[in-house]
C-alpha positions in Angstrom: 32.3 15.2 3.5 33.9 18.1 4.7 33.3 19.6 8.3 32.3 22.7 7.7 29.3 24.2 9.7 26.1 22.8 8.9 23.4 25.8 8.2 20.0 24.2 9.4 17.8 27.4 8.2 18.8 26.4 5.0 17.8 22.8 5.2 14.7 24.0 6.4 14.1 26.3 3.9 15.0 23.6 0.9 13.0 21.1 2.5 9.5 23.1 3.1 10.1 24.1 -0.8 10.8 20.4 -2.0 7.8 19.4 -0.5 5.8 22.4 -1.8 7.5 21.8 -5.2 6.8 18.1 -5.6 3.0 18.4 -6.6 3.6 22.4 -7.8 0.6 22.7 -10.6 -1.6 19.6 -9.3 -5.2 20.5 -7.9 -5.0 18.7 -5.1 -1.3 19.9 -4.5 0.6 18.2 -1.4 -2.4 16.4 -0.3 -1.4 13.6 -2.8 1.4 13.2 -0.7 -0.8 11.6 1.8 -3.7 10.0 -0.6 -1.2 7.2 -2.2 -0.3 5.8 1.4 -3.4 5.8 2.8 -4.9 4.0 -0.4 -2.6 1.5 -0.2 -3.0 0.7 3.9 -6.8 0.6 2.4 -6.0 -1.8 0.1 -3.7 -4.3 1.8 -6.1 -3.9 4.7 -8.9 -5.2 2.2 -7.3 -8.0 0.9 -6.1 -9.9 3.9 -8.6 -8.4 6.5 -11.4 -8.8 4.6 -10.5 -11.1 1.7 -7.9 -13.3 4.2 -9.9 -13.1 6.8 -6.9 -12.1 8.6 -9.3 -10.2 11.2 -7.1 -10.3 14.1 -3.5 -11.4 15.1 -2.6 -13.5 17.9 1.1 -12.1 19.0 3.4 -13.4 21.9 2.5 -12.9 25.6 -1.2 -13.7 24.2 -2.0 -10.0 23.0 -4.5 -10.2 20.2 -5.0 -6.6 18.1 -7.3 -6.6 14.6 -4.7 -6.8 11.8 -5.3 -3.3 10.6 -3.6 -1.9 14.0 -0.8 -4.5 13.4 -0.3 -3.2 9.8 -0.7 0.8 10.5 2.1 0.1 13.1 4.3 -1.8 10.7 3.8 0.4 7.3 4.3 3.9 8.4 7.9 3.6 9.5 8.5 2.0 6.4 6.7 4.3 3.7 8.8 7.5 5.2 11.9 5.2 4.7 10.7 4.2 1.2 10.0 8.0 0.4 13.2 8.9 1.3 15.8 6.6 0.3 14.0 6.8 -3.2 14.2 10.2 -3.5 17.4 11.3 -1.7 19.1 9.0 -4.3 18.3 11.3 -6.9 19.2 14.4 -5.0 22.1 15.7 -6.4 20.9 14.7 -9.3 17.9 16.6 -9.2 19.3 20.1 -7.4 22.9 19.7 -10.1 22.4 23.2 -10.4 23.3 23.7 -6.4 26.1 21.0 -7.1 27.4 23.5 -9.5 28.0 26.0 -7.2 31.3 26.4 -6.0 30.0 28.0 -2.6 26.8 25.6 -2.0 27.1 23.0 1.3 25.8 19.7 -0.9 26.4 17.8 2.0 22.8 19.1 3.0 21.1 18.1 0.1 20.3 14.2 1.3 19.2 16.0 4.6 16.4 17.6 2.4 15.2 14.9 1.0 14.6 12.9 4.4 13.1 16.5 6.0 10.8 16.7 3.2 9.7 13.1 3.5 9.6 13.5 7.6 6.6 15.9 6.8 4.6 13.5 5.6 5.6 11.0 7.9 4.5 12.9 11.0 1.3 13.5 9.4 0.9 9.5 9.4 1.8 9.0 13.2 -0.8 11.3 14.3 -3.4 9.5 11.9 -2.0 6.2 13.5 -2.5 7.4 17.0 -6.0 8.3 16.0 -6.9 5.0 14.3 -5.4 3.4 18.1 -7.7 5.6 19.9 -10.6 4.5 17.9 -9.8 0.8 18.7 -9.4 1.7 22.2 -6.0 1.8 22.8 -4.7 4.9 24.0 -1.5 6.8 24.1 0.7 5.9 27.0 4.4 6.1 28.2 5.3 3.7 25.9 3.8 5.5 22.9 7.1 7.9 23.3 9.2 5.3 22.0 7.9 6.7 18.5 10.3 9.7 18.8 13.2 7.7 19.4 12.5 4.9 16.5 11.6 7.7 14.3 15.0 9.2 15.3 16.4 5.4 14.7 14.7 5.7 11.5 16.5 8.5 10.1 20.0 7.8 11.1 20.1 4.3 9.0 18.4 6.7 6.7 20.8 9.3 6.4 23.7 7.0 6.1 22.4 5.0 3.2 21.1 8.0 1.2 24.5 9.4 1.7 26.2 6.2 -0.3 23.4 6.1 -3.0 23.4 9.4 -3.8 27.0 10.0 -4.6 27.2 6.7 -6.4 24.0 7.3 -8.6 25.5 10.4 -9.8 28.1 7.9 -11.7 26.3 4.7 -12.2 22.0 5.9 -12.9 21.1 2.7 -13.0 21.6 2.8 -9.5 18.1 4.2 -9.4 16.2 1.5 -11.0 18.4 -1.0 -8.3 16.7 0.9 -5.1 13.8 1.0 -6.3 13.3 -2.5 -7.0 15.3 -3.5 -3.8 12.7 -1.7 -1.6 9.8 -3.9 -3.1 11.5 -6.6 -2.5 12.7 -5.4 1.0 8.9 -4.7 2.0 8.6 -8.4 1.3 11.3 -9.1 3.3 10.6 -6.9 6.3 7.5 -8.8 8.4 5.2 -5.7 7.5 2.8 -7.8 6.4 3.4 -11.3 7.7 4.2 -12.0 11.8 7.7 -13.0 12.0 6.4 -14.9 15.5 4.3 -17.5 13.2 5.2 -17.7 10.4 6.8 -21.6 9.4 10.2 -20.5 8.7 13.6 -22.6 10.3 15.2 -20.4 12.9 18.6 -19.8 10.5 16.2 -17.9 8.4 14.4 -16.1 10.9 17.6 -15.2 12.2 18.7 -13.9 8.8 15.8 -11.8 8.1 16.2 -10.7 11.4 19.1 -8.8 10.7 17.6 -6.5 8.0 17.5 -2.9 10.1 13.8 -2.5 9.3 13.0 -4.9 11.4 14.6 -3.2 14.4 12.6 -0.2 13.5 9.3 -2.1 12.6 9.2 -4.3 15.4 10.1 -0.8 17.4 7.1 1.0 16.5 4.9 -2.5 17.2 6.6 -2.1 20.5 5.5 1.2 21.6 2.3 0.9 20.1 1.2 -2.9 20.4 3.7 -5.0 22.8 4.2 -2.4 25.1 8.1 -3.0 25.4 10.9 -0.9 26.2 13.5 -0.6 23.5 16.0 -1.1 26.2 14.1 -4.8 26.8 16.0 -6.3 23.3 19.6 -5.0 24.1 21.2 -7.6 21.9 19.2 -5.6 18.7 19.5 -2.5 19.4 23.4 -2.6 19.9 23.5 -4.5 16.2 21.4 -1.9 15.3 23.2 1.3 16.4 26.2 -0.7 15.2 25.1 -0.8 11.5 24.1 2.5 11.5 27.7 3.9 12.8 29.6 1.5 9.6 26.6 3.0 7.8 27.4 6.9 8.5 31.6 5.4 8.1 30.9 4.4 4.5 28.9 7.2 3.5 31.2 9.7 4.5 34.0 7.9 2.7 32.5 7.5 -0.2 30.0 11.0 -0.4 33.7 12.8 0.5 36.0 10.9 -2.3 33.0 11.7 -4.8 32.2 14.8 -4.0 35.2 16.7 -5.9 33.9 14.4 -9.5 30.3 15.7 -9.2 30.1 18.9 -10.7 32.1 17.4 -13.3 29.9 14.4 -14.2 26.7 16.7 -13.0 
């Protein structure tokens, strides 16, 4: 990528019209952006709460929270990382007429896609804080963590999106891949299932334990549930920070060595 001045208005500007654009002739316009997530906390809520009787989770120190506070905390982080990587794959894809341009900055065109999705993803924290209050847990000092996990968040973000998005442009099918990895990754990622109990031998614990999400899923259980400091689980966050810099290293290598074949290809 090249180093030129980044012009934020315009990011802003691309992002409020993405969003706007993405349900552009639907009645209910962008409040579909909201209505799939929330039906599906519904459902998975149903099915183990009420069907799996799931009804509450004992967690470590003996904290015990009903499972749809455990779930909220676990899902949101991961639908605005969902939302994004799946559709900042297909950026330059989808804006080829800015790739085009000889003048355009594509470099901000990943950016857009995680702004946009960030909208929506806000939304969902303040509807998360509510559903705590109702429960009876209440914001606190700890609850601030959510800035910096949501920051965490969009760094592995940006990095990633960066790689898929200049490889899709050469190889589609690249598409189909993320999107089937990210089922499988929700599997993966104790969104649903308690990495503390579940009958597992510790090399495979340890190996899922290395998947970035759950740095950032455990994170927002943290500030909302546990109550811990990020600072508390050094060893992680280090690895953490770590795989996000060789993240940011290979996208730039590869968005930058791309970038003069796009228009061509585009």
């Amino acid at each position: 990528m090249k180093s030129e001045k980044i012009n934020f208005n315009l990011i802003k500007s691309l992002a409020k019209n993405d969003f706007k654009a993405k349900f552009a002739g639907s009645y209910l316009g962008v409040a579909w952006a909201f209505i799939q997530p929330v039906v599906t906390v519904l459902v998975y809520w149903f099915v183990f709460e009420k069907g799996m009787k799931s009804s509450a989770l004992n967690l470590h120190e003996g904290i015990k929270v009903p499972y749809v506070l455990w779930l909220v905390a676990g899902i949101v982080p991961w639908f605005f990382f969902q939302e994004a990587l799946m559709s900042g794959t297909n950026t330059l894809i989808e804006y080829s007429y800015l790739v085009k341009k000889v003048v355009f900055q594509i470099e901000v065109l990943p950016l857009v896609k995680i702004i946009s999705a960030f909208f929506v993803h806000v939304f969902f924290i303040l509807i998360t804080l509510l559903i705590f209050c109702f429960y009876g847990m209440l914001p606190d000092l700890y609850t601030l963590q959510i800035f910096y996990y949501g920051l965490a968040t969009v760094c592995f973000t940006v990095g990633l999106i960066y790689i898929t998005s200049a490889v899709v442009v050469f190889f589609r099918d690249l598409s189909q891949a993320v999107g089937i990895a990210l089922q499988v990754g929700m599997w993966m990622t104790p969104i649903m299932w308690n990495v503390d109990t579940i009958e597992l031998s510790p090399v495979l614990i340890g190996i899922l334990k290395l998947n970035p999400l759950y740095y950032i899923v455990t994170g927002y259980r943290d500030a909302l549930i546990y109550k811990q400091w990020f600072w508390q689980n050094l060893g992680m966050t280090v690895y953490f920070w770590a795989v996000v810099l060789v993240f940011w290293g290979l996208g730039k290598l590869i968005f930058g060595r791309l970038r003069p074949h796009f228009a061509d290809v585009l």
